[in-house]
N, C-alpha and C positions, 0 to 999 in steps of 0.2 A: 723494482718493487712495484708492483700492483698494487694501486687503490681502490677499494672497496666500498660505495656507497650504502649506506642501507638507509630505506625509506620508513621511514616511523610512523605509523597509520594507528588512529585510534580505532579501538575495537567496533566501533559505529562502520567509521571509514572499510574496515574489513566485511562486516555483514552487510554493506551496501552493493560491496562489490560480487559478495558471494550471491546476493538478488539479481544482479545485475546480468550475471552470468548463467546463472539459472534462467531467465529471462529470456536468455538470448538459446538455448537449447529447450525451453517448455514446448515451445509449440505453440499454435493459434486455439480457441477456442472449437472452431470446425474441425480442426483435426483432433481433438481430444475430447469434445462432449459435442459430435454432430446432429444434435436436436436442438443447442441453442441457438435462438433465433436474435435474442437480446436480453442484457441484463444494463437493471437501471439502477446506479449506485449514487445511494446519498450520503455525503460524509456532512458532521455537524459537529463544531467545537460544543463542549457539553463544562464549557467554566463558568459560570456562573460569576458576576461583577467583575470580569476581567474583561479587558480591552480583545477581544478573541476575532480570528480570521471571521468572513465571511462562510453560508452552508458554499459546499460545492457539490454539482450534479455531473456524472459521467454516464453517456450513454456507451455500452459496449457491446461491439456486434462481432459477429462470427471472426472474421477479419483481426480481430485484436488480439493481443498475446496473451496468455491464460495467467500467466503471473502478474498481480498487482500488485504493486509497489508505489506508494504516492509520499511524495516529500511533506513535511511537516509542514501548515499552511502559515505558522512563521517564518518570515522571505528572512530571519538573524539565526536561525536553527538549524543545526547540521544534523536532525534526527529524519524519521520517515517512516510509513506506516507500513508497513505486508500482511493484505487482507488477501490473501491467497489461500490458504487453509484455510478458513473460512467460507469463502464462496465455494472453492471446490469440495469441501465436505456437505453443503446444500447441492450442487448439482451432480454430486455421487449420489446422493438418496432424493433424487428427481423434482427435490420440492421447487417450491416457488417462490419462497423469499426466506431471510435471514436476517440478522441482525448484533447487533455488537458494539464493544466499545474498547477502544486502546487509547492507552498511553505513551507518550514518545517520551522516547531513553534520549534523545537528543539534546544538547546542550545551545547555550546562548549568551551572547555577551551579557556581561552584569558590569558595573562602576568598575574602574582599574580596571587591569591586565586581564580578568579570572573569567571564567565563563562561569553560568548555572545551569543545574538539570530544567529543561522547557518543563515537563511534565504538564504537557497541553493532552488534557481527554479528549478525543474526537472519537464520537458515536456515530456509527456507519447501521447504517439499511441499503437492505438491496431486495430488487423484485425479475426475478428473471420470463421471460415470455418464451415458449419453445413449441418448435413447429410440430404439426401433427404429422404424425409417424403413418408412414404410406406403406402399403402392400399388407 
């Protein structure tokens, strides 16, 4: 008789993975928008009286993967953010910067056993800088 393990992944755990992998087949930014030169992204918890991460700044250059994916900046939250549609819908239409805000579907220990929904807003800006087109 054969045993059969199956692994039990919550639904978070599965869209991380499906990023993850995505990730890993998108591509770099030079090879999929070769006029960026750099994009500057600012992520901001946007909670108001709540004990909230630090802003965090990411500079990204040609070299980096075009999929973003950044973990929720509670180090107890198993959520994360995919600002990927978003930036790549600003540099399909050439602009220069963008902006926005999400919510993470990620969960977090609470008293007892139980976890709770983080439901931390972090508001994102970004400003991209792109080379001048020759010939």
């Amino acid at each position: 008789m054969r045993l059969v393990t199956r692994s039990r992944r919550s639904p978070l755990e599965k869209q991380l993975d499906r990023a993850q992998r995505r990730r890993a087949a998108a591509g770099t930014f030079a090879e999929n928008f070769p006029l960026v030169e750099r994009i500057r992204l600012e992520l901001h918890p946007m909670d108001p009286g709540v004990a909230s991460p630090v802003r965090q700044l990411h500079e990204l250059f040609p070299p980096a993967a075009s999929v973003l994916v950044f973990n929720c900046p509670h180090g107890d939250c198993d959520g994360f953010f995919d600002l990927t549609d978003a930036v790549d819908g600003v540099l399909r239409a050439g602009a220069a910067e963008g902006a926005g805000a999400e919510e993470c579907r990620g969960t977090r220990p609470a008293p007892g056993v139980t976890r709770r929904p983080c439901r931390l807003k972090l508001g994102y800006r970004f400003t991209v800088t792109y080379r001048a087109k020759t010939g």
